[in-house]
N, CA, C and O atoms as a DFTB+ gen file, in Angstrom:
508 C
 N C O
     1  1     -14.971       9.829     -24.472
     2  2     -14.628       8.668     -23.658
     3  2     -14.618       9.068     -22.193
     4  3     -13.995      10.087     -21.897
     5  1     -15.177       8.448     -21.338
     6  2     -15.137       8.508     -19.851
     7  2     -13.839       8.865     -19.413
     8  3     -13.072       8.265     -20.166
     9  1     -13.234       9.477     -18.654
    10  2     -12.005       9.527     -17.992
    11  2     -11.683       8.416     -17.082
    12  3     -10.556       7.928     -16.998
    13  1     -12.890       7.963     -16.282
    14  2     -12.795       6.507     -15.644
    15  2     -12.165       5.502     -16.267
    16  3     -11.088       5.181     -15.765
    17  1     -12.420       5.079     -16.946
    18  2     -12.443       4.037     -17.966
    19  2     -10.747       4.234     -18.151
    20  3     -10.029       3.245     -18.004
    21  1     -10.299       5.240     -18.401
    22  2      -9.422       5.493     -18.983
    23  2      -8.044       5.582     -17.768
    24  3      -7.044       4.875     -17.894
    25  1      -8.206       6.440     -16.776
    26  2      -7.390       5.987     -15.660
    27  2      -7.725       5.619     -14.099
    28  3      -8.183       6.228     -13.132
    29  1      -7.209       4.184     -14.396
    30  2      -7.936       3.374     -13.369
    31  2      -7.321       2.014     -12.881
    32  3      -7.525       0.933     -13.434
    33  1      -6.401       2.250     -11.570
    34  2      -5.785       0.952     -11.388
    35  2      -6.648       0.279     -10.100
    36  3      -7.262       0.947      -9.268
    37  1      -6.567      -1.008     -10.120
    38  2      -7.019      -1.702      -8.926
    39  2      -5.973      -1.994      -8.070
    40  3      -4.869      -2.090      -8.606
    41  1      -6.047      -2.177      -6.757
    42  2      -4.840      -2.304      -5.961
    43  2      -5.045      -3.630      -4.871
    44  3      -5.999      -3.309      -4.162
    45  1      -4.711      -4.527      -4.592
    46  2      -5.190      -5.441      -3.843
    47  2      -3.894      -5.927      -2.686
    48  3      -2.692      -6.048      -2.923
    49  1      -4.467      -6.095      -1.678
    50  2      -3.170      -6.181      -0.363
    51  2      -3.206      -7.500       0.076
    52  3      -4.309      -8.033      -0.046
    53  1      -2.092      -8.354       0.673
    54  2      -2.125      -9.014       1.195
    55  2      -0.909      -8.837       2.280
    56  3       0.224      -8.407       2.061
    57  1      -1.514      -9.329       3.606
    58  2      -0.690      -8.862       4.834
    59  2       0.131     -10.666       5.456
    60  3      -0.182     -11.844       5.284
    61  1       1.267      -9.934       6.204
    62  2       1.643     -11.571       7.096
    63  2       2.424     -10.608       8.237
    64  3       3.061      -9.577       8.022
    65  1       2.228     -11.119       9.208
    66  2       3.033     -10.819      10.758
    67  2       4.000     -11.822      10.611
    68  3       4.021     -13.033      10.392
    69  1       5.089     -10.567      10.880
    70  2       6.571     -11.938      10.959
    71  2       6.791     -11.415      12.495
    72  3       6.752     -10.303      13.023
    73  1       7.104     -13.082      13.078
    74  2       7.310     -12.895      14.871
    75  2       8.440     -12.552      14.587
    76  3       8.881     -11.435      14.857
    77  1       9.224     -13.646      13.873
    78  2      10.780     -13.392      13.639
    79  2      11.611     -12.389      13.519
    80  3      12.829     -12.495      13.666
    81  1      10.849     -11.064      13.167
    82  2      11.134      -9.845      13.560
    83  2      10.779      -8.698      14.317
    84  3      11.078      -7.503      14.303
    85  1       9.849      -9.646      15.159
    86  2       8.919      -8.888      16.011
    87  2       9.149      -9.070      17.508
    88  3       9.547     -10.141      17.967
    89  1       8.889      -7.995      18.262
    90  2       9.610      -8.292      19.902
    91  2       8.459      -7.917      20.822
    92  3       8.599      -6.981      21.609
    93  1       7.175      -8.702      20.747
    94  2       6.162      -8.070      21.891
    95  2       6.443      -7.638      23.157
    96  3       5.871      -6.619      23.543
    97  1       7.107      -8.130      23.788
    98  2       8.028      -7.219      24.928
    99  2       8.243      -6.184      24.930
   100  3       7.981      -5.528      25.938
   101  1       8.892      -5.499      23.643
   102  2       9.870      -4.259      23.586
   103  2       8.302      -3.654      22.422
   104  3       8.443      -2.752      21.596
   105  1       7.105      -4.311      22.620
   106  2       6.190      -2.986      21.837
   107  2       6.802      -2.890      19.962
   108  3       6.936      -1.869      19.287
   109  1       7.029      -4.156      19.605
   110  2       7.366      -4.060      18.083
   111  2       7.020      -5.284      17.744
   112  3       7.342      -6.375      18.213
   113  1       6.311      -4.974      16.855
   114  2       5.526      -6.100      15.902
   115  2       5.327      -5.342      14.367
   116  3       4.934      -4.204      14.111
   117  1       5.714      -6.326      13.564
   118  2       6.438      -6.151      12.097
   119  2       5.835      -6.782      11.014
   120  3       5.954      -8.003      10.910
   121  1       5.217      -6.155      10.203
   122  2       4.266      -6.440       9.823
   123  2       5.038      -6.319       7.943
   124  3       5.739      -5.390       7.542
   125  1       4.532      -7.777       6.983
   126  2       4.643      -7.207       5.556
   127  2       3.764      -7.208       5.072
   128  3       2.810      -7.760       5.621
   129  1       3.638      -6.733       4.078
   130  2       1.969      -6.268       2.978
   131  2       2.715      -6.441       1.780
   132  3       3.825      -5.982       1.510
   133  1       1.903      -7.222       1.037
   134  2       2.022      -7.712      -0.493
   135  2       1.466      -6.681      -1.457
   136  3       0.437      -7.203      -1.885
   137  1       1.627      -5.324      -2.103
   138  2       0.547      -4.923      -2.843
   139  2       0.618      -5.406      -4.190
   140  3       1.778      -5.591      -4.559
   141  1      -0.589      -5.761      -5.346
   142  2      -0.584      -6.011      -6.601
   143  2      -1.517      -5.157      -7.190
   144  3      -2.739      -5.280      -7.107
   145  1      -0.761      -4.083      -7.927
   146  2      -1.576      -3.282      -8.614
   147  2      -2.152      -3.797      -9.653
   148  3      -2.041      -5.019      -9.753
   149  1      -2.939      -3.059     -10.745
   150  2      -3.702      -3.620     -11.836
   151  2      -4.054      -2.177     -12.698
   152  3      -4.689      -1.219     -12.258
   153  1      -3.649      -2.271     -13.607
   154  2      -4.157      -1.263     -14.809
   155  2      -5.524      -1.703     -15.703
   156  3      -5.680      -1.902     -16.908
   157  1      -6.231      -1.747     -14.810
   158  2      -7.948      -1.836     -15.330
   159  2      -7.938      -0.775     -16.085
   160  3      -9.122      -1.074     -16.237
   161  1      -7.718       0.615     -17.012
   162  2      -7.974       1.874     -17.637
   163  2      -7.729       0.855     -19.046
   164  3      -7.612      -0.346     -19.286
   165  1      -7.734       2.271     -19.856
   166  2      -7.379       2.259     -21.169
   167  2      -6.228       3.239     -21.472
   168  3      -6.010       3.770     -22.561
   169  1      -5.488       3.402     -20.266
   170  2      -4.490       4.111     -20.776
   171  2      -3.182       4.038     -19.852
   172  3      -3.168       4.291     -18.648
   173  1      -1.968       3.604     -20.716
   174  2      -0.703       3.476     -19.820
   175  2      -0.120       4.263     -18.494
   176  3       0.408       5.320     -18.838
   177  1      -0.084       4.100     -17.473
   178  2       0.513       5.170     -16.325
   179  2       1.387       4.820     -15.498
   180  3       1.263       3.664     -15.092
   181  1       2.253       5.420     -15.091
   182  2       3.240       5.224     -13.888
   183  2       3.028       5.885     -12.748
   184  3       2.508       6.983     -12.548
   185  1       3.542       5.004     -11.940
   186  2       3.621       5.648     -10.377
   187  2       4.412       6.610     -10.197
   188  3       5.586       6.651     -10.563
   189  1       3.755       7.514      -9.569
   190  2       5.515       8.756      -9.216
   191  2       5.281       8.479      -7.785
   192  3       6.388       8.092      -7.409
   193  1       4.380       8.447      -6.626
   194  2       5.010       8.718      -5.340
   195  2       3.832       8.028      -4.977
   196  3       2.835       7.821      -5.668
   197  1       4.108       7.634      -3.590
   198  2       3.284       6.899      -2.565
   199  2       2.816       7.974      -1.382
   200  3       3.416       9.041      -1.259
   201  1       1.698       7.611      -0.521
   202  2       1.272       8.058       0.614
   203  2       0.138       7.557       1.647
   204  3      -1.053       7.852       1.750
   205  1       0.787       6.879       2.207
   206  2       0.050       5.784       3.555
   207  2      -0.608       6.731       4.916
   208  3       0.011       7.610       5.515
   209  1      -1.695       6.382       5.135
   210  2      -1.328       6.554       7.122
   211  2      -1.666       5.492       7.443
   212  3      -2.518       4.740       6.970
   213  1      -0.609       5.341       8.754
   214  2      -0.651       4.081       9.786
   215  2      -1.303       4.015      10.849
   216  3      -1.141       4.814      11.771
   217  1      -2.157       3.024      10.867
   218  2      -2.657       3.677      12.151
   219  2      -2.877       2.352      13.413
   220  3      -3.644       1.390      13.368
   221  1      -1.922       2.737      14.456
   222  2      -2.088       1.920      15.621
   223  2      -3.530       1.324      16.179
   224  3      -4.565       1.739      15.656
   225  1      -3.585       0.398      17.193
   226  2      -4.518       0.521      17.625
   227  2      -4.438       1.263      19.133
   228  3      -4.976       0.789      20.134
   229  1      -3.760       2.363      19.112
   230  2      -4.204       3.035      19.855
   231  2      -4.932       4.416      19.413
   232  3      -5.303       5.324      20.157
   233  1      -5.041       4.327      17.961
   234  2      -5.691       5.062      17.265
   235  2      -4.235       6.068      17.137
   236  3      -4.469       7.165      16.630
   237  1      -3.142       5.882      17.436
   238  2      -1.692       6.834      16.846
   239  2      -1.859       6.940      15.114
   240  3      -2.426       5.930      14.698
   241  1      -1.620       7.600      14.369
   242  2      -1.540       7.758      13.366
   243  2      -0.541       8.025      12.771
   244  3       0.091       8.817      13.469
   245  1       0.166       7.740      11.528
   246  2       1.432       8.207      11.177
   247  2       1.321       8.123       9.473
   248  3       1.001       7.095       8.877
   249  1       1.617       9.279       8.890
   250  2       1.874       9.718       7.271
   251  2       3.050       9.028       6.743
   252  3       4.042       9.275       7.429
   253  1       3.240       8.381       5.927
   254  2       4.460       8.489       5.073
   255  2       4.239       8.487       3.826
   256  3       3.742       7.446       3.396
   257  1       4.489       9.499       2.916
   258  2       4.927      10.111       1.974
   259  2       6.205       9.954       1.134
   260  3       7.146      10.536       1.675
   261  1       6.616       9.192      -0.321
   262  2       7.763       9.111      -0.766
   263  2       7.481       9.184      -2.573
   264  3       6.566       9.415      -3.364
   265  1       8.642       8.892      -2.567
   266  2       8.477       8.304      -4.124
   267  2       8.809       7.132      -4.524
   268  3       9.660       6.384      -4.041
   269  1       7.890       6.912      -5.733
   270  2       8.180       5.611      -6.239
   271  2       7.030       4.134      -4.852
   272  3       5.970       4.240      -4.235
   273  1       7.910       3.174      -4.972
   274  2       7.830       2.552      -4.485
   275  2       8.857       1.414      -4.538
   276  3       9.200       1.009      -5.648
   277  1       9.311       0.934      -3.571
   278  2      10.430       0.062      -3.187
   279  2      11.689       0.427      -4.374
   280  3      12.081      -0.307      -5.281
   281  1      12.014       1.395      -4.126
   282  2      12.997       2.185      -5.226
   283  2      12.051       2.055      -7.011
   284  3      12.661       1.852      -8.061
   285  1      10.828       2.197      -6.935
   286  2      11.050       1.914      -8.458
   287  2       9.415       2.882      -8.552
   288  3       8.620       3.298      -7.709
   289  1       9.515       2.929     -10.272
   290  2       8.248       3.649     -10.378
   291  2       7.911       2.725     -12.006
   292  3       8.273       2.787     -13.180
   293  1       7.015       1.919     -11.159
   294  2       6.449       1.174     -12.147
   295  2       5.124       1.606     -13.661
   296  3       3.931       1.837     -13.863
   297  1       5.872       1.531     -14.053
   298  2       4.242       1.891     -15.984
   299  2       3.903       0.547     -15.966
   300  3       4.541      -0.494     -16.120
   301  1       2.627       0.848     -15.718
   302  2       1.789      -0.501     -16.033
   303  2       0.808       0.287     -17.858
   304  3       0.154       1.321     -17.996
   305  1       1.139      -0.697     -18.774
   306  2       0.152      -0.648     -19.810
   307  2      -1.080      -1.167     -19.437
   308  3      -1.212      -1.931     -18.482
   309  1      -2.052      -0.760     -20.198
   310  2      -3.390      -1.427     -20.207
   311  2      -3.673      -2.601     -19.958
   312  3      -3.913      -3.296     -20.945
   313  1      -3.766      -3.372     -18.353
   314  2      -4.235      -4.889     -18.577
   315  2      -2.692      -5.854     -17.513
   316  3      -2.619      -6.936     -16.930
   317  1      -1.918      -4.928     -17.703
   318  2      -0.857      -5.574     -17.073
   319  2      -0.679      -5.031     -15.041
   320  3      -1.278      -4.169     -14.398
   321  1       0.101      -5.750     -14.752
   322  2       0.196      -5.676     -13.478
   323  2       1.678      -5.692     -12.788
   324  3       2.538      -6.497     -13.143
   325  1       1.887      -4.710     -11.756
   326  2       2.899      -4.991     -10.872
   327  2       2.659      -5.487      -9.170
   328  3       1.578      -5.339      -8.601
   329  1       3.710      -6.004      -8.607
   330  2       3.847      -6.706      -7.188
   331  2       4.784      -6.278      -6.683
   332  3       5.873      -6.064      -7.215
   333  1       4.510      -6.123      -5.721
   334  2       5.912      -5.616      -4.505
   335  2       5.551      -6.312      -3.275
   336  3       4.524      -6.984      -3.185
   337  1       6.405      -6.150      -2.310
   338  2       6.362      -6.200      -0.994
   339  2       7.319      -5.433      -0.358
   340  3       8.419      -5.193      -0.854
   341  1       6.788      -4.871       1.178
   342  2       7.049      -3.863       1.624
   343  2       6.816      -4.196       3.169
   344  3       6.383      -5.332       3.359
   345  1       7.026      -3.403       4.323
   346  2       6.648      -3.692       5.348
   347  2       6.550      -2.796       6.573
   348  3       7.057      -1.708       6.302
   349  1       6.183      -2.835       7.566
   350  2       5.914      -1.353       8.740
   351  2       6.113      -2.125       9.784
   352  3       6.219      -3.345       9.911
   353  1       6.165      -0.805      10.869
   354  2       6.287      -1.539      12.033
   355  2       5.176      -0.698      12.877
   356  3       4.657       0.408      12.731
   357  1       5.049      -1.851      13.920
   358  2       3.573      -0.954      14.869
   359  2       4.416      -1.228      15.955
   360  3       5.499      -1.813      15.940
   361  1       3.695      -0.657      17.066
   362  2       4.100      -0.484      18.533
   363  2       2.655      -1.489      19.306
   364  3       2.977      -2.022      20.368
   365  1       1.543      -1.683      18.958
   366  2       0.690      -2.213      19.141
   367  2       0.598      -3.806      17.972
   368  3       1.117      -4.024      16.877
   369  1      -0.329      -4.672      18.880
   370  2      -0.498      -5.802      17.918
   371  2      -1.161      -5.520      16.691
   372  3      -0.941      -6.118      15.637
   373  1      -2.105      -4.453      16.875
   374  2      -3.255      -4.623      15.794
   375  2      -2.853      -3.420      15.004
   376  3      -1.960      -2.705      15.459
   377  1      -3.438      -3.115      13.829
   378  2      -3.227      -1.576      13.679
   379  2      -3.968      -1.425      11.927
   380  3      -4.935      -2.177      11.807
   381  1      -3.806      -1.008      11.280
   382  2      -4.541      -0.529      10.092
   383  2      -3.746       0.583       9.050
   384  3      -3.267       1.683       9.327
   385  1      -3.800      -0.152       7.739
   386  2      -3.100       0.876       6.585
   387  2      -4.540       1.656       5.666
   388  3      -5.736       1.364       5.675
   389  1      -3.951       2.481       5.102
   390  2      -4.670       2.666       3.988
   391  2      -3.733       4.040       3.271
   392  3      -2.784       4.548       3.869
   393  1      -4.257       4.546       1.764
   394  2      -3.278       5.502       1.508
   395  2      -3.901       5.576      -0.357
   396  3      -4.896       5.080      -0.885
   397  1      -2.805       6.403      -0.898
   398  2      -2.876       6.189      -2.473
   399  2      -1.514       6.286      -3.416
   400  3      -0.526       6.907      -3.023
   401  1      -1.555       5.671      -4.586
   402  2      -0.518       6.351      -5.243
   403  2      -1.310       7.757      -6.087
   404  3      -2.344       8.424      -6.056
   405  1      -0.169       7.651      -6.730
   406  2      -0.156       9.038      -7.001
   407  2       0.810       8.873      -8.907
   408  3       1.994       8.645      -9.153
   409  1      -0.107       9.061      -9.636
   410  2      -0.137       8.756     -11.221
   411  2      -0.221       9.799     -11.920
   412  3      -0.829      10.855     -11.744
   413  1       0.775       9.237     -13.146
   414  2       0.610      10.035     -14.230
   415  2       0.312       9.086     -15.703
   416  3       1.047       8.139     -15.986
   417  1      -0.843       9.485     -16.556
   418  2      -1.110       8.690     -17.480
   419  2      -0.347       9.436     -18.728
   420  3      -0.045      10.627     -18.651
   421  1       0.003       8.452     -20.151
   422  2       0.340       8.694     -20.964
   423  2      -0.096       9.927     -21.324
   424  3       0.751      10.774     -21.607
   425  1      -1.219      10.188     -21.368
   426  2      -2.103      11.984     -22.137
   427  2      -1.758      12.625     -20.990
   428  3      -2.192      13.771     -21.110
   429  1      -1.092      12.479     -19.715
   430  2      -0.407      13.870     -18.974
   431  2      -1.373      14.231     -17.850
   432  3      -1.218      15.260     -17.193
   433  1      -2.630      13.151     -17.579
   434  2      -3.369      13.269     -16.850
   435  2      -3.189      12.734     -15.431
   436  3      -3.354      11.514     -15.408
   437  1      -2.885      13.296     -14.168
   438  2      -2.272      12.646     -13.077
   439  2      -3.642      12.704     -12.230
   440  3      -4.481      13.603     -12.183
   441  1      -3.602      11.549     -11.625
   442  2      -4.562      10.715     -11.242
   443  2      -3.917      10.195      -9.668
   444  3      -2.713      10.273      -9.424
   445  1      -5.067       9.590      -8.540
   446  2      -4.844       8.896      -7.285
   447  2      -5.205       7.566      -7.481
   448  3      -6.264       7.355      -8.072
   449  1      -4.502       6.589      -7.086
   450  2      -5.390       5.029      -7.370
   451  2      -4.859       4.859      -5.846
   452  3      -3.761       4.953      -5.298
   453  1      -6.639       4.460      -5.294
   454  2      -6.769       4.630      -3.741
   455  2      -6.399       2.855      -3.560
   456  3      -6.732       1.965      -4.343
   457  1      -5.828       2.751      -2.625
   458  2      -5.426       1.560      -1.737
   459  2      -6.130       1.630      -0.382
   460  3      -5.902       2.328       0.607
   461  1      -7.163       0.590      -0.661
   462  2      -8.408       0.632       0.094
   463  2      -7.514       0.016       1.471
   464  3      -6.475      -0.644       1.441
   465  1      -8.242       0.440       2.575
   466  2      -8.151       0.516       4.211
   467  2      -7.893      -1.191       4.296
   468  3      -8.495      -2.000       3.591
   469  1      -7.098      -1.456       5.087
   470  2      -6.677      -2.919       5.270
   471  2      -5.840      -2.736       6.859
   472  3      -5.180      -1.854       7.408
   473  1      -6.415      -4.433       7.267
   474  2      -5.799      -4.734       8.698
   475  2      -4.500      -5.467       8.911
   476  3      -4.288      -6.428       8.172
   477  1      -3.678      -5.173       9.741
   478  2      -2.669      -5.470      10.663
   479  2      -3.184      -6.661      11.861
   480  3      -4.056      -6.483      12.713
   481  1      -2.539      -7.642      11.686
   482  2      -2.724      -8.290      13.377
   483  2      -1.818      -9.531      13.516
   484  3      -1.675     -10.543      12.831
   485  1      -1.345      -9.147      14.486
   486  2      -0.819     -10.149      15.428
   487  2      -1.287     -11.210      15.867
   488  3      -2.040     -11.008      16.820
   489  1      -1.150     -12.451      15.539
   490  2      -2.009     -13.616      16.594
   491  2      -1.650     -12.965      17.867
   492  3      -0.567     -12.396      18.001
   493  1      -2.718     -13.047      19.006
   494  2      -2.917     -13.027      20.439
   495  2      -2.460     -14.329      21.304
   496  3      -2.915     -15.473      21.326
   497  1      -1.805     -13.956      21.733
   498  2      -1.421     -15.075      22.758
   499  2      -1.696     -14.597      24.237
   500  3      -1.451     -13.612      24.934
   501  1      -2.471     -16.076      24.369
   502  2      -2.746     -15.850      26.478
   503  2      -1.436     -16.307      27.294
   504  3      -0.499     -17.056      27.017
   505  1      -1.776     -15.533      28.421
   506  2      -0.472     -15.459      29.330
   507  2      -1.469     -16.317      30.385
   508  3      -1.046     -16.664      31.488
């Protein structure tokens, strides 16, 4: 059997700028991201740890590294799915995620399920 086939989640993002917590003045704009994973494999796995870089648009970059995710470490079986939301902060309007988790499947096989590159933005407002 392919190992593909076997461990393989899809990850899909959805972003929103909250002003309401955001202070363009003071260089903070606050950003949440929706992720919904997906256990496309044929074989059960959980998340053990996360790892993002952030990246401004001043091209600043920043790692974060943890476990779990939003306190939890989700097993997705074959076919099923988890959702979270989560959120960052930039110093710039615009800026850019990307990153992976970091898996372990039932047969003991630990695996990356990449969380493809996604944008940050602020509506622009003229002065």
């Amino acid at each position: 059997m392919n190992d593909n086939n076997r461990h393989q989640i899809d990850v899909e993002v959805e972003t929103q700028y909250l002003p309401e917590e955001s202070s363009p003045e003071e260089n903070r704009y606050v950003f949440a991201y929706t992720i919904t994973m997906h256990n496309i494999g044929t074989m059960p796995a959980r998340l053990l740890s996360r790892h993002w870089v952030i990246t401004d648009e001043d091209g600043v970059a920043k790692e974060v590294h943890g476990p779990g995710v939003v306190g939890e470490y989700p097993y997705l079986r074959p076919g099923e799915s988890f959702r979270y939301t989560s959120g960052t902060l930039l110093s710039t309007p615009v800026g850019s995620m990307r990153g992976s988790y970091q898996m372990v499947a039932d047969d003991g096989t630990t695996f990356e399920a990449q969380i493809p590159p996604f944008f940050l933005g602020a509506p622009r407002t003229l002065h």
